[in-house]
Each structure stands twice: as C-alpha cells, then as structure tokens.
N, C-alpha and C positions, 0 to 999 in steps of 0.2 A: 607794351607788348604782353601777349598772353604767354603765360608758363605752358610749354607743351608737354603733354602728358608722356610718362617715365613709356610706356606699354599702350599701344592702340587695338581695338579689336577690328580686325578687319573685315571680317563678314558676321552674318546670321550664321553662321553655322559652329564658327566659333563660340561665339555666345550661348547657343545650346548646348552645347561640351562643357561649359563651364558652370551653366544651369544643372544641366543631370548629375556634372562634378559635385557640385554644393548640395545637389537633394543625396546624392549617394552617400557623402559626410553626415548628412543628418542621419539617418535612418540608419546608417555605422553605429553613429553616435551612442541614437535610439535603443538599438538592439543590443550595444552593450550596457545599456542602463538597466536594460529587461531582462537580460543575462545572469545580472550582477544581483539579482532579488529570487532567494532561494528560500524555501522551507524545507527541512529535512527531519524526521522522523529515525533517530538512531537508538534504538533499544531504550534508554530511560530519558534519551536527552533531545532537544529538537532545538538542531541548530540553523541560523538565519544570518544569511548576511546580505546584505541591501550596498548601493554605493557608499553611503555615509559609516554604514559600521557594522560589526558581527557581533554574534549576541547568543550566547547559550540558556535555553532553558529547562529545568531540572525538574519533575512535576509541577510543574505550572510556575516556577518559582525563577523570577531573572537573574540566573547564577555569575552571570556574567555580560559586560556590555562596553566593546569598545571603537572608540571613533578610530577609523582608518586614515583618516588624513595624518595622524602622528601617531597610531599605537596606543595612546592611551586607554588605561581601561577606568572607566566611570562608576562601573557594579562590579564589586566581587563578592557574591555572598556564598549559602551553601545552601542547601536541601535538605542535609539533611538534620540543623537545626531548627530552618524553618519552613513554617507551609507558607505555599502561595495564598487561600482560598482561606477565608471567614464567614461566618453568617451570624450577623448581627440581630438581637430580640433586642424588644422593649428593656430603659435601664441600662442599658451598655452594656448587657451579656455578649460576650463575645465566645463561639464555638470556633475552632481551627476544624479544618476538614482536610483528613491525611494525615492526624496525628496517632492513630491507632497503630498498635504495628501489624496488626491483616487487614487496614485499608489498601486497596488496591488503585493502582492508576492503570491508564490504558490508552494508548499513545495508535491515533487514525491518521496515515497521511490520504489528503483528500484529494489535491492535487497536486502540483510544484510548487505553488505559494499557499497552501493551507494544511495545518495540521490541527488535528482535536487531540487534546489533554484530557481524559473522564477519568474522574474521581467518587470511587466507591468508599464513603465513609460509613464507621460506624452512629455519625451525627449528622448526615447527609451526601447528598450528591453534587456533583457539578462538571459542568464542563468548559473547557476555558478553550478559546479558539485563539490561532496563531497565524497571522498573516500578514504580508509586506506592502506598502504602496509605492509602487514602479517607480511612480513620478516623482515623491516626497523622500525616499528612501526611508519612512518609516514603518517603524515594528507595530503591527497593531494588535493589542492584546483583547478579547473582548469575554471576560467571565460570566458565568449566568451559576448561581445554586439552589439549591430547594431541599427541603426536608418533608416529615410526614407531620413533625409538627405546627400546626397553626402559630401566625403571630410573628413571621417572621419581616424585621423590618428594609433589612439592604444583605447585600452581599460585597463584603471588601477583599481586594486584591489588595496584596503587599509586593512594596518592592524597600529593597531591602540590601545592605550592604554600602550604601551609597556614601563615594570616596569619601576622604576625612576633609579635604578643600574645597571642597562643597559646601556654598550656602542658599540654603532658603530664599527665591525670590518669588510671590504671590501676589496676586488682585487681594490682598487683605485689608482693610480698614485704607484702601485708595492705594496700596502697595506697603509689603514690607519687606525686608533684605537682615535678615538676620541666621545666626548660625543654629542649623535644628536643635542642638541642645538647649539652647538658650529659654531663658524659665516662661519669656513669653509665647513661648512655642510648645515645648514639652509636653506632651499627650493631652496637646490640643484639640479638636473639636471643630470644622467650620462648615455650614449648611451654606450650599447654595441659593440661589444665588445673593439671599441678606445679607452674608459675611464673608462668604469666597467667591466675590463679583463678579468671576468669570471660570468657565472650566479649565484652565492652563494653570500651570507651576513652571518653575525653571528651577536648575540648579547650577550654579555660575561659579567658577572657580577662579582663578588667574587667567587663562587660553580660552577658557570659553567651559562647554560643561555639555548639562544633556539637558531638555523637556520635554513632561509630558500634558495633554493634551485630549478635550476630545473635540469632535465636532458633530454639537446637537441643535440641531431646529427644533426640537419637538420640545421644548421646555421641563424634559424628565429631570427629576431631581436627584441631586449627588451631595456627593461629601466627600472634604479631604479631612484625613486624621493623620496630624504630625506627630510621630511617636508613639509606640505604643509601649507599656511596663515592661523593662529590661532590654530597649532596643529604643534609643531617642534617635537615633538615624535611618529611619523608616518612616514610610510613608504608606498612608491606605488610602485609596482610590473606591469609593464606593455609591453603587446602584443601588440605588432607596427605590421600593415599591409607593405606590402610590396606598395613601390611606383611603379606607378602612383596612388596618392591619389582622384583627382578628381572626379571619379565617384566612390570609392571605400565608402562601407556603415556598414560592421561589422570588428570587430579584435576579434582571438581568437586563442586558440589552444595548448596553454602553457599550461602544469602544475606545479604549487608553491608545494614543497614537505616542508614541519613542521617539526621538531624533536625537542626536547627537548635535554640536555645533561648535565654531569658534567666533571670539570676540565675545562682546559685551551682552547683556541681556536682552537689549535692544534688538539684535539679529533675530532668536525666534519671534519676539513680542512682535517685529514686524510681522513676520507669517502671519501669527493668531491675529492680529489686526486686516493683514489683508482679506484673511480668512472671514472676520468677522461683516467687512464692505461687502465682500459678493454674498454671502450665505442671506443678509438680511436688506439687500439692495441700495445699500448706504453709498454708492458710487457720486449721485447725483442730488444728492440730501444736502441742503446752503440754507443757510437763515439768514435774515438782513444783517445790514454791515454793524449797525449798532451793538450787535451780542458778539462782536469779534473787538469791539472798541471799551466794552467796557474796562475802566482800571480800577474800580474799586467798587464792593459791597457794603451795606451794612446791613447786622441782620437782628430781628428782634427788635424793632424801632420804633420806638413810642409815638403818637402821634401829636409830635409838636413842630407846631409851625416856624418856630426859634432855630429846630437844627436845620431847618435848610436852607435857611437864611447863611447860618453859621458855617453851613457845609460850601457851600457855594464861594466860598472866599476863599478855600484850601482847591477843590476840584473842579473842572465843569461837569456841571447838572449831567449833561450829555452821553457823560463817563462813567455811570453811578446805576449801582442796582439797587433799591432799596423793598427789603424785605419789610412787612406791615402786618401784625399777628392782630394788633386791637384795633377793628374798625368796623365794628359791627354792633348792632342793637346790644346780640345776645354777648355775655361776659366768653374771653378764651377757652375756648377747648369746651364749651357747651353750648345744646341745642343744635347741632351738626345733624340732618344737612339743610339747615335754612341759615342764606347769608344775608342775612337783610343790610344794609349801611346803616351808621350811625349818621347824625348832622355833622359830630366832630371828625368823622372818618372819611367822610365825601369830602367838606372843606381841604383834609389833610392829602387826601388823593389830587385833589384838584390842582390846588398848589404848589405841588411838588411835578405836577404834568404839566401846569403851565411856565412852571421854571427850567423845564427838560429832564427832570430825572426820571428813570426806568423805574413807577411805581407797581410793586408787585403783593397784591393785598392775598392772605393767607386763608387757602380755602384747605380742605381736607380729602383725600380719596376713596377710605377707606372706613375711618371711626365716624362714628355718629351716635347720638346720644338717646339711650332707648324711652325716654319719656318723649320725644319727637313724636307724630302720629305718622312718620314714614315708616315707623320700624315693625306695624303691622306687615307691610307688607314684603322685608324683609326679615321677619325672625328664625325665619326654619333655615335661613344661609348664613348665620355670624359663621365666623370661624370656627373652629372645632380642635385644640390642642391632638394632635395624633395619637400621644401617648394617653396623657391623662383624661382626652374628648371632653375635658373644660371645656366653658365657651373663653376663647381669647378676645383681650384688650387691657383695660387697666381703669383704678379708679383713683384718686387722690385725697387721703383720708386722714386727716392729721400730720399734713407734712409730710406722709410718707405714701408713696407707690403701693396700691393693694391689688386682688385681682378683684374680677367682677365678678358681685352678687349671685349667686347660684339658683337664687329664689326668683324663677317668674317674676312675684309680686317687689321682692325688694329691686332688683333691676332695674321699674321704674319709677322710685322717688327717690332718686340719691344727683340729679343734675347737681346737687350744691357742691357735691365729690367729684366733680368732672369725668361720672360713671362713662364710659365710652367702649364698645364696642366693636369688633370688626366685620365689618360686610363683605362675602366672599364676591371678588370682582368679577367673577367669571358669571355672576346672574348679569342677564342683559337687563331687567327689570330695575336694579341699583345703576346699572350705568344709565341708565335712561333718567332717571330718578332727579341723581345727581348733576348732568348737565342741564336738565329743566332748571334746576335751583339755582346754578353757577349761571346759564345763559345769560337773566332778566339785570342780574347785577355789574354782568361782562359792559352788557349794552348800556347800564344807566351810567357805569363811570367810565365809558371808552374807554376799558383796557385794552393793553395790547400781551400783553402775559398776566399769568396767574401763578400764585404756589399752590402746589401741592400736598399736603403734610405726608409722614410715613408711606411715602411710595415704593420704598426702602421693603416695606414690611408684605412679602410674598415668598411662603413657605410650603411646604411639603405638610397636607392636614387631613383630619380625620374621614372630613368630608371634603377630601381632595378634589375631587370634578364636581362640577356644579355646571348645567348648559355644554358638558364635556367639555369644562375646559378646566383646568389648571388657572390657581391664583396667580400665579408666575404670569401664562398667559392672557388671563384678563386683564391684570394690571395694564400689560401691553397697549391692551384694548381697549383701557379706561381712559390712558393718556392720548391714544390717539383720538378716542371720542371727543374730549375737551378739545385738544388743538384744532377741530375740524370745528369749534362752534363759530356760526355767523361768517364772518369774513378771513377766521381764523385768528386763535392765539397763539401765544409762546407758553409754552408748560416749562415749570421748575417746578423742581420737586426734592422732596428728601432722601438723601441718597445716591448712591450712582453704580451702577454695576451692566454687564453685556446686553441685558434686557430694557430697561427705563432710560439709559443713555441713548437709546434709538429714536424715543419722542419728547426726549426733553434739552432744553437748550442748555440750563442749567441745575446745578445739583449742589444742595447745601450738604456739607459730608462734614464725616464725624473721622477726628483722631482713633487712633490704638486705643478703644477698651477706655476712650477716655470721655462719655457723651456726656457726662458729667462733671465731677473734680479729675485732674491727672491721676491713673494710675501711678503706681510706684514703678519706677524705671522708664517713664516715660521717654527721657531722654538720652535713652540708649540708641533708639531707633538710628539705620541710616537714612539720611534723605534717600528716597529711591519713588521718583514719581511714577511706578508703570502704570497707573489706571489714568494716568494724564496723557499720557503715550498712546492708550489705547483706545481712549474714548473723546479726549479734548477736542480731536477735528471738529466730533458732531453737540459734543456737551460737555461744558467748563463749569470748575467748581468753585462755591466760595466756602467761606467756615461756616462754622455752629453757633458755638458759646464761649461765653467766658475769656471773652477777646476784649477786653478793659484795657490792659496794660496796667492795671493796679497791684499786681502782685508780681514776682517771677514765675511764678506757675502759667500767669495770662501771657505773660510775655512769652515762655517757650511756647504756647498754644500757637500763638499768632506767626511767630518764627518756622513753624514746621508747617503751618497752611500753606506758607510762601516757599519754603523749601520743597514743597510736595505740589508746587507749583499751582496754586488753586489764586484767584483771584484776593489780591489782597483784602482783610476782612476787618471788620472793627464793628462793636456792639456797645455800645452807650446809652444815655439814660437820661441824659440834657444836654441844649446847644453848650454851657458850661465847660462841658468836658472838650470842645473842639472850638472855643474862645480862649481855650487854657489848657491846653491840651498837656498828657504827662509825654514822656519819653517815648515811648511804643508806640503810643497810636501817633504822636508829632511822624515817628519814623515811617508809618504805612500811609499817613494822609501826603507823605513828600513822593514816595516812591510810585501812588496812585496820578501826581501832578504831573508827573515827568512825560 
C-alpha cells in the first residue's frame, strides 16, 4: 500500500499561492538581509552593522567588532592610542599617518553602505573606504596612501586590539596555528604569495572567531606583518606598489573583507576555498586517477637501479612518486636550461616506468645558468631585488650560499659554483625558450609529469612587469605552458600556495623556516593542515629533506609532513636503507602499504 500524503493540493491555483507564498518569504528574507548592512557616518566614528556583526570605526581604526549571533566582541581597541594608516619605505621605515596632533581626519558618507575616512597628515595622506557586502555580511575595508615623497613601498592597515583567545591561523609554511605572541610569529614579516600562500588569515578562539580576507585576481602584491614593536597582537594588512619604487608616491587598491564566524577554522577556510574554485575556474579541473592514488614519495633519489628493486617489495610501483634531480649530462643545478639525458639517467627513467612508478625527472622554471648561450637572450629580464635592484638568484661557493656575481664578466665563469640566476617569467620569450628545451626530452623519455624547481619563487621586483605581467602571473603562465606540451604533462613543482596550486598536481613543500636543519622550536608547531584543506582537491603535497629517519630532528620532519597531511615522504641514498630499513622510514614505508 502507498503511504497517502499528510496534505494534497487540490488545484493549480493553490499551488500558485503557495508559489508567490515562498517567492514573497524570499525576497522578506532578502530585503532584511539588505536592511541589516548599514554604513553610517557619526561625527568621528563610522558605524556598520551587516547580519553577522557590528563594528565601530575610529579614524580608520577597527575600534570595535562584534559577532551578533552571541555578543561577542572580537576587537576592542582604541584611536586614540593607535593609527589605522602606515606608509611603508625601503628598510622597514614605517610612518603612522594621524599621529600628529593637527592631523586632521574627514569622515564623507557616500551612500548607505559607503563611507570615506581622509586623512590629512603631516607625513602623508590617505583615504580608507568603508563598506558592506549584502550577501557575505562582510565589512570591507579598502585603504590607498601617498605622500610627496618618492620611494614609497606599501601602505599598511592595522587592525588592532584583537581578543586575548585569539589564535593565529595562516597559509604559512602549508599552515600555522599558533598564538601571535609567540617568538615564531612576533614582528614577523610574510610576502605573498612565497610565504603567505594565500591572501586569508583567521583568528579562531574556542566558539569560533573573525577572518580576514581579500579577493584578488589580478596577482597584486601584499603582505601580512604579525606584530608590530609594542603591540604583538596586531596585525598589518598591506598593498605593496609594484617595483620600480624610486619615484613611486602612493599604494592602494586592495580590499580587507571582515567576517565574523562560529566553529572551527574550517568554516571560513571553506568560503576562501569556495571562493578560490569559482574566481579561478577550478569547478571542473580532474587529473587521472593515479595522482589521487599515490601513497608514497621519494624525493631527491639517486639514480640506482637497486632502490626500485628494493622499493617494490615494501609498495606498488603504481603508488609511488619518485622525485629524480641527477639525470642529466650536465652535473645538478648547472647549465639550466639544456636538459639533455644521461645513459645512466634514461636507463634509471626507463626502469622505474617499466615497473610502474610515477618517474618525475627534475627540470627547473626559473634559474638557469648564465654561461648557457640562452642567457643572451634573456639578460636584460633576471630578476631585480626591489630594494637593493641586485640581480636575484644564488651561487654556491665553499659550502656556503652566496649571491650572484655583480660583474657582467664574472657571471659567466663560475658554472663550477652552481652561479644561477633568475628569469622573470612574465617574458614570453623565456617561456618559449624553456618549453623548446623541456619538450625534445618530454618526448624522448615519455614522461608523463615533470618537476619543476623554485616555482615557489615569485615576488614583488624591481623590474616588476615585464610583457605586463607580474612574476606571480607568468609563473602561472609558465606552468600552464609546460602542461599544455605535446599531448600534455602533469607539472610538480616547488612549493604550493593560491597561484601554482592551480597548475600543478603536486607540490614538494618546506616545514616552518625549516628548508634546511630544524629551526629551534620546531616542534612547537600545531598540526593545522589549512593549505591541505585549501588546495589538496586540485594539488597534493610531499616533503623536501632531510626525511632519513636517522636522527630525531628527521624524524619530527617526517612526522609533521604527515601531520600536515602531505603525502608520506622519505629521502635516501641506497636500496640499503629500504633492505634495512631504521624505525621511521620502516614506519612511512608501512603506512604508504596500507
């Protein structure tokens, strides 16, 4: 017997009623959502309340910020010990703007959701705009300043006051969760997008907390500064001008979006995630099944025919990424960008594809080595340090990391120093350059992926635009160039953050400050994978270095890959090591099996 229904509709006409009933609930809904997002303009203070939460501000300065769903207040600072508005020069000078006392402020309402904040300093001007979004119930703050003097590099917005059970969550070094006083945080420093991988922050407390936010397509460059002297629970949000700095006089153009939230960090991170799919068309972006199956990498893998022998008895082939730096005529990290094969590096490719492992031989993006005859026709686009207009990269010179030769002439005879250089990506002439060279050797070892070195390394530079574009944005453009070669590859690369996780499948990532030997206090850290949360759909990470298992130091390394949820990793140096395996890696080559 069929269950009869509690209620029948009787006619078409009924069901119209109940139709315009449900569209007249929405559009209720609607209009009090629209209601409920005010800008207001009251003599020094311009107050704002959106559905999610009310929020006072004092010359440009978030005096105040709290979620509605409980009362809570998130911000409570003051005005009039701090300014909103900085203007950053070369060196870390920092000017406050509004710390005079006959600077003046001046408060425009524009309409019912916009107000202007201008600030007449004795050290400059600025204007900070104030506005809500309907839909998101977010505060949008968007600062611009400028002076008369040349050389200015950003302008930073402060926020300020921010509760005591408030911690630190960031895209930092693949995610960190620590408390802003804390010494690895403390008038800290991170440039987008190389070290703060994405424009979000949270602040998470017990109930949930606030974050902020922007939303940029246009690959402008920012910075967050945790702390600043005499104030380690502060935050600065700032818009970097593009280099050449020298004559340049204002920065502006960003906007900081506010929300408040409850629950776990996870709740906004989904937004900025969602946010991240539609803004860069990530909806319908799938790689074959095998880059969802891998369960184990190794990276830095010598070319012996013995570990995959050796390997294949602990994993299947099938399951396996194997990272390959030496397989080339020319010796590591020199004569970039010609990848010619070795005999022993073809064999070692071959062999390891005809046993099914994911062989990924290691090419380079960006460095290349100026005794090459390419670098005629890139020298007038290396890099350019913004401050110092050095030319950027690095050389290796007794054991230790040096810069590069400043001398024309010495530049090119130091290959035996692994002199290397960086090519700004945004010339079409290096991208073209570069997949000519990678193409012949794609096709001679049927790969199906390639590494990438330092894809990681896209900064804000002196010679900023190049072909107008932004390093940030040719990188883009470099990795979708390679994946588009032939019949198409899989790119991995160094690094992982908002940008190069959109064309790369996978991403070898570096610990806390740690690319090297551990920092001290390494393991303080929380587990807190957000850049796995954010980015894993489309690109999965494995480790770096120093993944042995021969010390405790390798062992916490290897422990916090896997905590921070990255592809289990191990780095070794003969089959030996995985015929006799020690403790750690016994433990990642079991957990890779399963």
């Amino acid at each position: 017997m069929i269950p009869r229904p509690a209620a029948r509709i009787r006619n078409s006409g009924e069901l119209t009623i109940i139709a315009l009933g449900l569209l007249l609930a929405i559009s209720i809904n609607s209009a009090l959502a629209d209601s409920a997002s005010l800008v207001k303009a009251e003599g020094n203070l311009v107050r704002v309340e959106t559905h999610t939460l009310k929020a006072v501000i004092d010359r440009g300065l978030l005096i105040s910020l709290v979620r509605k769903s409980d009362g809570q207040e998130l911000i409570k600072s003051s005005a009039e010990e701090k300014q909103a508005l900085q203007l950053i020069y070369p060196k870390g000078e920092t000017v406050s703007l509004g710390s005079e006392i006959e600077d003046q402020f001046k408060y425009f309402q524009i309409n019912d959701n916009l107000a202007h904040v201008r600030i007449e300093s004795w050290y400059g001007d600025a204007v900070i705009s104030i506005s809500t979004d309907k839909k998101t119930g977010d505060l949008i703050i968007e600062p611009s300043g400028y002076a008369s003097r040349p050389g200015l590099k950003a302008c930073r917005w402060l926020l300020t006051g921010i509760d005591p059970g408030l911690e630190l969550v960031a895209p930092i070094f693949q995610g960190i969760r620590l408390p802003l006083e804390d010494p690895h945080l403390n008038n800290t420093h991170w440039h987008w997008p190389v070290s703060w991988e994405a424009g979000l922050v949270i602040l998470q407390g017990d109930k949930g907390g606030l974050w902020v936010h922007c939303q940029d397509q246009r690959y402008r460059y920012k910075s967050l500064q945790v702390g600043i002297p005499g104030d380690a629970r502060c935050l600065g949000f700032e818009t970097d001008a593009y280099g050449p700095l020298d004559n340049n006089l204002s920065a502006g153009g960003l906007a900081w979006r506010i929300n408040v939230y409850e629950g776990g960090w996870e709740v906004p991170a989904a937004h900025y995630r969602d946010w991240l799919s539609r803004a860069y068309g990530l909806e319908n972006k799938v790689w074959p099944q095998w880059v969802k199956d891998i369960k184990l990498a190794l990276s830095w893998l010598p070319t012996d025919p013995g570990i995959l022998d050796a390997l294949a008895k602990w994993v299947k082939p099938e399951r396996v990424l194997l990272h390959i730096p030496s397989w080339r005529t020319d010796a590591y990290d020199e004569n970039y960008p010609t990848f010619k094969p070795s005999e022993e590096g073809k064999q070692f490719i071959r062999k390891a594809q005809e046993m099914g492992y994911h062989a990924m031989p290691h090419f380079n993006s960006i460095d290349m080595d100026p005794s090459n005859p390419v670098y005629h026709y890139i020298r007038d686009f290396q890099y350019r340090e913004i401050e110092t207009k050095k030319v950027a990269g690095w050389s290796w010179y007794n054991n230790a990391s040096k810069s590069v030769p400043e001398s024309n002439a010495a530049r090119m005879r130091h290959r035996h120093h692994k002199t290397m250089v960086k090519v700004h990506p945004g010339l079409a002439m290096w991208r073209s350059i570069l997949a000519e060279n990678i193409f012949p050797t794609a096709e001679e070892l049927s790969l199906e992926i390639v590494f990438l070195d330092v894809t990681l390394c896209s900064w804000n530079l002196h010679n900023c635009l190049v072909d107008n574009t932004t390093s940030t944005e040719g990188m883009k453009c470099l990795e979708a160039l390679i994946g588009s070669l032939g019949n198409g590859l899989i790119v991995a690369g160094e690094g992982r953050n908002e940008i190069t996780m959109q064309d790369q499948a996978f991403a070898q990532v570096h610990l806390f400050r740690s690319s090297g030997p551990n920092i001290e206090g390494l393991e303080r850290l929380k587990p807190c994978p957000l850049n796995e949360f954010l980015f894993g759909k489309w690109c999965r990470s494995f480790g770096y270095s120093r993944l042995g298992g021969k010390t405790p130091a390798e062992e916490l390394r290897m422990k916090m890959h896997i905590d921070w949820r990255a592809i289990p990793t191990i780095t070794i140096k003969s089959a030996a090591e995985l015929e006799n395996p020690n403790q750690a890696v016994k433990k990642i080559l079991r957990l890779a099996a399963k």
